[in-house]
N, C-alpha and C positions, 0 to 999 in steps of 0.2 A: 469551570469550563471542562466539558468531555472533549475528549478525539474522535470524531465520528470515524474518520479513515487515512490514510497516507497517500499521498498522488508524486507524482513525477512529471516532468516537462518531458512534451512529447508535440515534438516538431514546436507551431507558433501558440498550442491548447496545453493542455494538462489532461492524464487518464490516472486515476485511482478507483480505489472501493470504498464501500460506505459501509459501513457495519454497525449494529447497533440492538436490540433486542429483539427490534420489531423487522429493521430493516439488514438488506443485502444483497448490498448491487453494482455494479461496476459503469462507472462514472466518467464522462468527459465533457473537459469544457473547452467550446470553440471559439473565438471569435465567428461575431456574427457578419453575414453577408453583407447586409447593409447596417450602417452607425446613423446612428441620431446624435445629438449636441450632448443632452442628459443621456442617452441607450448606456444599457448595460455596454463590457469591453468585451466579454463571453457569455454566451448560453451554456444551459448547463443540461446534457443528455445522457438518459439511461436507454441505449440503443437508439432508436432514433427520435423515440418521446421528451420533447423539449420541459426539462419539470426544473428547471430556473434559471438566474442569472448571479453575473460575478460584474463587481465592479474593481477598478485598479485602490491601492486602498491612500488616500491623502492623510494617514495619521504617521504617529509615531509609534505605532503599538507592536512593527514590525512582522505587521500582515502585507503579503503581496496583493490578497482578494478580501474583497466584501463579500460573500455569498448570500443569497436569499433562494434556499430550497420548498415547492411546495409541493403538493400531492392531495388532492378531494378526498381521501382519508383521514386527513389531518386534522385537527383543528383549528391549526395555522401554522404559516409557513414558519419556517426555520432562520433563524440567523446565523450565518458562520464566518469563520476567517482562516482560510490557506492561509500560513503562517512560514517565512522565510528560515530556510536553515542552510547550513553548511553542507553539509552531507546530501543535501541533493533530496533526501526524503522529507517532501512536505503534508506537514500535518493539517488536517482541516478541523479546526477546532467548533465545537458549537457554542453559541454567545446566549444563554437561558435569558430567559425576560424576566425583569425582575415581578414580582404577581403584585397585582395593583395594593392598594395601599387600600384598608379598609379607614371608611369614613370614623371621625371621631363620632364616642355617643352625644346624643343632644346633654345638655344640663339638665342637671333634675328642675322639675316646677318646682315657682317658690309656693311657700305655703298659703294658704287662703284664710 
């Protein structure tokens, strides 16, 4: 797992930055205006372009958030997890995919 960036509570959302090779950008997430039953709990915006969602996280892995970041340069979206700390500075961790699993080879022919 990398650290993409660090955030802080700020008001009912969270504001940090995203740092990364490619990327750099200053990040917030809000609760959204209206909920759905399954909706994310926050959006997630770089100034006021909405490029993902955060859900509350139901594990024990000691994530506050689920995040899913995307971006049409991508390949595909991101998975992360805002991670609970002491110190007030949370870290947002990214969750790599693991890369598919190549098929076994067939068997050899048997002989003729």
């Amino acid at each position: 797992m990398s650290i993409l960036g660090h955030f802080r509570r700020d008001g009912d959302g969270f504001t940090g930055r995203l740092a990364s090779l490619s990327l750099d950008a200053t990040v917030r997430l809000a609760p959204p205006t209206r909920t759905f039953a399954k909706g994310p709990d926050y959006l997630v915006f770089v100034g006021e372009a909405e490029v993902g969602a955060a859900w509350r996280a139901a594990d024990t892995s000691g994530a506050l958030l689920n995040v899913k970041l995307d971006d049409p340069a991508w390949p595909e979206p991101i998975n992360a997890r805002l991670m609970a700390t002491e110190d007030g500075v949370l870290p947002l961790t990214w969750i790599r995919r693991d890369p598919p699993e190549k098929p076994a080879s067939p068997p050899p022919a048997p002989p003729e």
